[in-house]
N, C-alpha and C positions, 0 to 999 in steps of 0.2 A: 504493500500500500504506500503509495507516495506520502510523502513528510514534507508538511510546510516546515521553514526554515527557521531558527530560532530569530527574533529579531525579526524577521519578515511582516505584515501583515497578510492576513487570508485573502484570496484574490476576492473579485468584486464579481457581482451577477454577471455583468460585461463580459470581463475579462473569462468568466466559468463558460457561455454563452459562446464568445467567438471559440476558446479551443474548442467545445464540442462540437462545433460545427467546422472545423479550420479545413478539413477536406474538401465537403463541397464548394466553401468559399474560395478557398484557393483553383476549384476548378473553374465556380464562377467568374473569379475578377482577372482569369488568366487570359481573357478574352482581349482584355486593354488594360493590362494594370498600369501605363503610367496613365490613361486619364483618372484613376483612383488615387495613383499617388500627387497629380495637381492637386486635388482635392482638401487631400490629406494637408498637404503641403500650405494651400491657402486657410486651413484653420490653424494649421502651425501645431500640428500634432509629433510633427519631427524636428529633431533637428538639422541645423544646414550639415552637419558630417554624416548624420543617417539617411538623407533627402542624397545629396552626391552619391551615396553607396548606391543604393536603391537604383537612382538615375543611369550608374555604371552600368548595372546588369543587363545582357542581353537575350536574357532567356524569360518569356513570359512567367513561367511558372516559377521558378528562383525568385521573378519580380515578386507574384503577388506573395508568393510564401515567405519571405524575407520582410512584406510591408506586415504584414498578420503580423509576426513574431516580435518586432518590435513594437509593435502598437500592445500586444496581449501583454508587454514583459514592461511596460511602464505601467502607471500609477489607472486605478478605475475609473477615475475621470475620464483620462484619453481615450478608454477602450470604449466608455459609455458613449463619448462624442464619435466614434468611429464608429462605433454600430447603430448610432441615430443617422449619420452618410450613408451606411450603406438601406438604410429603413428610408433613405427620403424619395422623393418623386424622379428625381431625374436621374440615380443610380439604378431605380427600381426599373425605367426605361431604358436605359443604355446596357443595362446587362440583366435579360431574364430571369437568370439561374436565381437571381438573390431573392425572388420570390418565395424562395424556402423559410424566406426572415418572417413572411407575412403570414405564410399557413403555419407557423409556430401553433403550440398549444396554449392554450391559456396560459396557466401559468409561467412558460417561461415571453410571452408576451409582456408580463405585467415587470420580470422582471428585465423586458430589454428598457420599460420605460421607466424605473422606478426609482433612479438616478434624478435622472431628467425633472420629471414631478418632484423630487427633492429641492430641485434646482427652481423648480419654477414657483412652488406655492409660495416661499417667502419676499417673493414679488408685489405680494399684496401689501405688505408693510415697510414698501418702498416711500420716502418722501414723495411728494407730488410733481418733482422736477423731473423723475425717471415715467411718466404716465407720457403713453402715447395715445394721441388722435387717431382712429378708422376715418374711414373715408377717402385715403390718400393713392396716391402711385406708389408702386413699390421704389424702393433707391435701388438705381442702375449703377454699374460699377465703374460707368464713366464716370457716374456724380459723385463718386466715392473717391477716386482719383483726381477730380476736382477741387473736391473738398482738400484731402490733403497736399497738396500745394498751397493750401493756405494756413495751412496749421505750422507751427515753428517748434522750435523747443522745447517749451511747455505738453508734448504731446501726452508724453507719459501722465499727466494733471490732468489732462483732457479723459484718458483713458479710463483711472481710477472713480475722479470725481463727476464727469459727464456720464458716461458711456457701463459704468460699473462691473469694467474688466480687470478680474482680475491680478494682481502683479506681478505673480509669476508666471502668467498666460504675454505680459506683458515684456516682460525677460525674456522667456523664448522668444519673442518677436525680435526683440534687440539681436539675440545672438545669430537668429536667422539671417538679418540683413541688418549686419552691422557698419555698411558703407555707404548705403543710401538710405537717405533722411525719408523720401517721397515714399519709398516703398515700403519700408520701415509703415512710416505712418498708411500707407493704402492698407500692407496686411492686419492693422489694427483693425481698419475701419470695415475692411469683409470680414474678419472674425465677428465683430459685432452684427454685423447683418447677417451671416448665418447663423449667429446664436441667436437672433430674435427671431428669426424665420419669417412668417406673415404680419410682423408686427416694427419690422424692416423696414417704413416706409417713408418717404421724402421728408412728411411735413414732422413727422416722429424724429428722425435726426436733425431737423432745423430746431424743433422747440430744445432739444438735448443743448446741442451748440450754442444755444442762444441764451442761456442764463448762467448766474456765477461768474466767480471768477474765473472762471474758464471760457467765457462767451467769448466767442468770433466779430470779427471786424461784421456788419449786415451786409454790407455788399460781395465779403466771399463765400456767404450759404446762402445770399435769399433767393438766389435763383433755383433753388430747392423747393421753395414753393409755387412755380412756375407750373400751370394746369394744362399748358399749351403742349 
């Protein structure tokens, strides 16, 4: 019988969830694993010397089995965020096979989401500065790349106190792209819009941007509320 490690923590539902399935998933995503690994990569679930290895590889199935292994062999957070990609709409379409995620059993259904719901109820007892507006466009990743070109130094402030990422979600980002400021700050700005999912949307990152001491100059986000 296998032995957790002294010291270790027990893995997570996640992380229990991708190895039992790590077969079929690796035959799954062997179809295109580097468009999985973009993915991966734009939430910053890797780092840039894990991202480079992965990107080396020229054998499909190395790819996806190599992206599984480190994503299952870091912390349950990541495995959670990697198995809500592979659970979303446009994984679900690009690669069939992952439909195996959908016809789960109940129970382990509740527990590929029960992370997540972790994550999300205490949302409710957010101040009223983090509350978004419905009704809006979603934010496109032009406007996301917009936006930061106009954010400066402070991004990291922007991050914590605007946007409520994490800091060491915010770390990795640093280390990912530690040369460029633009980029740096754009993968902030899509981690927070896939972490908001349908709640992602224009006029939501304008009111975010626009209070505190963290607000933006109005002329480099108001065209975010732009209906045209």
């Amino acid at each position: 019988m296998a032995q957790v490690e002294t010291g270790q923590e027990p893995p997570s539902c996640a992380q229990q969830l991708l190895r039992r399935l790590k077969v079929p998933l690796i035959e799954a995503l062997s179809a295109d694993p580097d468009f999985v690994l973009q993915h991966a990569d734009s939430l910053s679930l890797l780092s840039h010397r894990e991202y480079r290895q992965l990107k080396a590889l020229t054998d499909p199935y190395k790819q996806a089995r190599d992206l599984l292994d480190h994503v299952i062999h870091k912390s349950g957070d990541t495995s959670e965020e990697f198995l809500q990609l592979l659970m979303g709409k446009e994984l679900q379409e690009m690669f069939p096979k992952l439909m195996i995620l959908k016809e789960l059993p109940g129970n382990d259904q509740g527990l590929a989401g029960e992370k997540r719901r972790q994550t999300v109820e205490p949302e409710e007892n957010l101040p009223a500065k983090q509350t978004c507006s419905n009704g809006s466009k979603m934010v496109k990743e032009k406007d996301l790349m917009r936006v930061a070109r106009g954010i400066g130094h402070s991004w990291r402030e922007i991050g914590t106190g605007a946007l409520d990422i994490p800091s060491v979600q915010l770390e990795q980002i640093q280390e990912n792209y530690p040369n460029n400021h633009v980029d740096r700050v754009f993968a902030m700005l899509r981690y927070w819009s896939r972490l908001k999912r349908s709640e992602a949307t224009a006029a939501c990152l304008h009111s975010l941007l626009s209070q505190g001491d963290w607000a933006l100059p109005p002329d480099s986000i108001d065209f975010l509320l732009d209906t045209s």
